[in-house]
C-alpha angles and dihedrals in degrees: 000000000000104000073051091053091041091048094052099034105013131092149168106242128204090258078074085241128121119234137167125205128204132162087227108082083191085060096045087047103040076047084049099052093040086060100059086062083079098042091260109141120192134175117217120228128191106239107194111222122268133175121262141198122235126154093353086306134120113224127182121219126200126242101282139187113239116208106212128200107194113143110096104224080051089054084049095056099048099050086054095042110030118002132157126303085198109084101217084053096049096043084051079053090056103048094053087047095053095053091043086055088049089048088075111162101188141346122222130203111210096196093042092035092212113134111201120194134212105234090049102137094014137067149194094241139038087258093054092042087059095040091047084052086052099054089047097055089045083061096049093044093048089041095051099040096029118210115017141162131265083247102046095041087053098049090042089055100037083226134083108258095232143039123230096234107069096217082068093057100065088127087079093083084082102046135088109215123196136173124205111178112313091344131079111211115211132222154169100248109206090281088045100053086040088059081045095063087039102049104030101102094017129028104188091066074080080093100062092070092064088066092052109105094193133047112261085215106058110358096251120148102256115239094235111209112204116215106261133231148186102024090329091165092060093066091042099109099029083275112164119189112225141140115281107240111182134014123195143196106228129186117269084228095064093038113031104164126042120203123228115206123170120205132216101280123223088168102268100076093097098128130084122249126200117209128165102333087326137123116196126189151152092262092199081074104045144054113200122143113256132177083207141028106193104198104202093196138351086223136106143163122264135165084273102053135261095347128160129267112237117260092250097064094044089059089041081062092037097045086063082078107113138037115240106239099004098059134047086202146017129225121226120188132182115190105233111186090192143037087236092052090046092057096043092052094054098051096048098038105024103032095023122107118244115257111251124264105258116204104239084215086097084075114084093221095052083049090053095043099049089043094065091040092061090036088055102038093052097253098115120028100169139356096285098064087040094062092045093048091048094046087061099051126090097266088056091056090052102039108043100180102074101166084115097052090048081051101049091042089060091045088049086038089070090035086070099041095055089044084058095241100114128024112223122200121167096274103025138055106202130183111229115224089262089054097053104053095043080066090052092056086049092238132168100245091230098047078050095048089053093049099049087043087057092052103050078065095074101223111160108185136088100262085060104049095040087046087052097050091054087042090083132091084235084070091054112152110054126206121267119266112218107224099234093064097052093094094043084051104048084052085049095055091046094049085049099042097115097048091053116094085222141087089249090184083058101039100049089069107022094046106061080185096058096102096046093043090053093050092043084056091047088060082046094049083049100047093057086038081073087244108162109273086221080061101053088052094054094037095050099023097242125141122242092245093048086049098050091049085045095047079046096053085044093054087049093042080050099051090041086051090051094051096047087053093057083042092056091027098242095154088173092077097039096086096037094048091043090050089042102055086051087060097045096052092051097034092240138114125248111286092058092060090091086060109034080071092080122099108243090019104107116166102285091050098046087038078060091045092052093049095056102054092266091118101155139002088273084072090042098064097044101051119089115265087234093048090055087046092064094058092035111022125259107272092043086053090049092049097051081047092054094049088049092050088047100050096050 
């Protein structure tokens, strides 16, 4: 059926992918979900209708849903699974197949363990070019003088054997590494001797080994690893990325162990996942009680590339193993591929002594933050006792000179003042109403002093208040911006200038997160325009967990902006910022406010409600019980009827 569906309706595009299109997104979905059976995993994408030329003839389509196979190891599998019963499809298959097989990125020998990469002793980039030259010429000088020193192999060479970052080292799989007392002693272990002979008069012939299918070793058949492609980490482990539909409360008797499994972070995987008897989780958010706490890798992404994660943060994850009062112990387990990772492992995070703990007073806005919050609470009341309360806190231990600081707490001092958050006089350092109770919200004083900014401009719609809301320092980051829709946007913002609470002229040069904060406000504009949350992912590339922590920071930016309005007497925006943070909290616009009030109504059923006539609890209360239960289902209908009877 499928191999029928792909053969009609089905292609290989140019982009060397495979895609079918279909009008039905049930279709598309129920596709979708057959093709994982065979490990084929495929994302869906909206295409908007557009005319097209066949047999001299203009035809136009609808608007239609493609069904896109991208992933290579998912191309693979469907060439082996399903494949084309039409030949010229099948010949374009092949074809694909057979470039993704030649772009190999590493081999692997089970029985030897060594994992050889391709681009071993060449790079991408100047940098990895050098440093390929340099682990060359570590294998010829170990394979010409045999077994030296650390010492002796640096001096020989004029450059240090190794590179701090491990993803650099790869050239240790052919080492042979030993330590005797304070010296470590280097080595060709048998696979490196075997690239020496190879590549010792050319090394190019480094490649042959790449179209070996067995080891030259020991005659195993070598694991061959493709280069990946578009989000290819997230199908290793038969991982599929989908909405979590339903969550529920089991008996510690069925299911006596839970599994803690902590996935690489980018920063968005901040919700939890259940899989096979799994649940999967960033453990840094989290605090559930676990027998084991499986790490897959002790690797993450940074601005810098794949770099570790410091040892105090692996033990904060490990130290989750065992369940007070139902385990005598806790397992711990970190995933090594190699012998050389796990001792390595071992000797940095086992043996490895915990970072010391740095004092964030060094940053100017944790500075800011924690001033007004003595200053408010009482604790400092001019500079004397600042300097006194300051002299006893960490950064004052490690740092001992603390004529900057001193320095830095006068200049934020008048920051303050000016922003109307602290009153100053030659022998006391007050917090004004307003300041104080910016300290209570835990704001940052300058996300605070833009909002109240923003309200003092009396704008009184939507675009203003959800602008105002991604315009803080608490909605850092902001969403990405794709670079096709700058232009679209920058328009946007013009056409919208005099709703914005905000000097767009100015801001437009003096503020480099504009863009991304207007398009932050826009998911937010979507989301209370009662738009499908699987939408806005797809639409703004955010994932449901990072959603659902942005759509909590705006309840709690609502509710901030709402306080400081009673504190400076701006009743204009009592009732819009009241009404706003109830539709931001249940994803709907305004009529649906009435409805939303009741317990077990959340926005698609009172959307239904509404449709249907049912526009406020006045409604409510007249219509049948059985007539609500078709709209709602009978125990949900008994329930609202239940809250109305209860409140007469």
């Amino acid at each position: 059926m499928i191999q029928g569906l792909f053969d009609t309706d089905g292609c290989v595009s140019r982009f060397r992918d495979l895609s079918f299109s279909n009008i039905s997104i049930l279709l598309i979905k129920d596709l979708q979900r057959l093709l994982l059976i065979f490990g084929i995993v495929a994302r869906i994408r909206k295409r908007k209708g557009r005319p097209i030329q066949m047999d001299s003839k203009s035809y136009e389509t609808k608007d239609h849903y493609e069904l896109i196979i991208a992933q290579k190891e998912s191309i693979l599998a469907f060439r082996q699974h399903i494949g084309f019963r039409i030949q010229r499809k099948q010949a374009a298959l092949e074809e694909v197949a057979t470039a993704i097989q030649r772009n190999i990125r590493h081999i692997f020998c089970p029985v030897c363990g060594y994992l050889l990469f391709k681009d071993l002793f060449c790079g991408r980039t100047k940098s990895h070019e050098t440093w390929g030259a340099k682990k060359l010429a570590i294998i010829q000088c170990l394979g010409k003088e045999g077994c030296l020193s650390s010492k002796v192999l640096e001096k020989k060479l004029g450059f240090p054997p190794y590179k701090k970052m491990r993803r650099l080292n790869h050239h240790f799989e052919l080492l042979k590494r030993t330590r005797v007392g304070n010296e470590k002693f280097w080595e060709l272990n048998p696979i490196g001797h075997y690239i020496y002979e190879l590549t010792k008069n050319n090394f190019t012939n480094f490649n042959s080994v790449f179209s070996l299918n067995n080891c030259p070793l020991c005659n195993e058949t070598f694991e061959k690893k493709i280069k990946g492609n578009w989000r290819a980490g997230d199908f290793e482990g038969d991982i599929f990325w989908d909405i979590l539909r339903k969550a529920t409360k089991e008996s510690g008797e069925k299911y006596p162990f839970v599994y803690d499994v902590v996935l690489p972070s980018d920063g968005s995987n901040d919700h939890f996942f259940a899989a096979e008897g799994f649940l999967i989780h960033n453990s840094a958010g989290v605090n559930l009680p676990a027998f084991r706490v499986i790490i897959q890798s002790p690797y993450r992404y940074t601005d810098f590339g794949m770099d570790r994660i410091p040892i105090s943060e692996f033990r904060q994850m490990s130290g989750r193993a065992g369940r007070p009062k139902y385990d005598s112990e806790g397992q711990a387990v970190l995933i090594a591929k190699t012998e050389f990772e796990k001792d390595d492992y071992i000797s940095y995070y086992v043996n490895g002594e915990t970072e010391p703990c740095r004092s964030r007073l060094s940053s100017e806005s944790a500075l800011r933050f924690h001033l007004l919050a003595t200053i408010a609470s009482g604790f400092i009341f001019d500079l004397e006792s600042a300097e006194k309360f300051f002299s006893a806190t960490l950064y004052a231990k490690q740092e001992g000179d603390l004529s900057a600081l001193f320095s830095k707490i006068n200049t934020l001092t008048s920051q303050l003042r000016d922003m109307g958050f602290v009153e100053l006089s030659e022998k006391r350092i007050d917090a004004t109403l307003l300041g104080r109770r910016v300290a209570q919200l835990y704001l940052d004083p300058v996300s605070a002093f833009a909002i109240v900014n923003s309200l003092r401009k009396e704008k009184y719609n939507d675009a203003a208040y959800l602008y105002t809301i991604a315009n803080t320092n608490e909605f850092f980051p902001y969403l990405s911006v794709p670079r096709q829709k700058e232009g679209e946007l920058w328009e946007a913002i013009q056409g919208q200038k005099g709703l914005l609470a905000v000097n767009v002229e100015l801001e437009m040069f003096t503020d480099n997160s504009m863009l991304p904060k207007f398009w932050t406000s826009l998911m937010l504009k979507d989301w209370i325009g009662e738009v499908k949350e699987q939408e806005i992912v797809e639409t703004y590339k955010v994932q449901p967990g990072i959603l659902r922590a942005k759509l909590q920071n705006a309840d709690w930016l609502a509710y901030s902006s709402f306080e400081l309005a009673k504190i400076l007497l701006l009743e204009g925006h009592f009732g819009p910022l009241a009404k706003m943070r109830k539709r931001l909290q249940g994803g709907i616009r305004e009529e649906l406010i009435p409805l939303c009030e009741l317990r077990g109504i959340g926005r698609v059923r009172a959307r239904r409600m509404y449709n249907a006539g049912i526009k406020g609890i006045a409604e409510v209360k007249k219509t049948d019980v059985q007539d609500l239960g078709k709209l709602l289902g009978e125990k949900v209908a008994a329930s609202v009827k239940r809250q109305l009877a209860a409140t007469k």
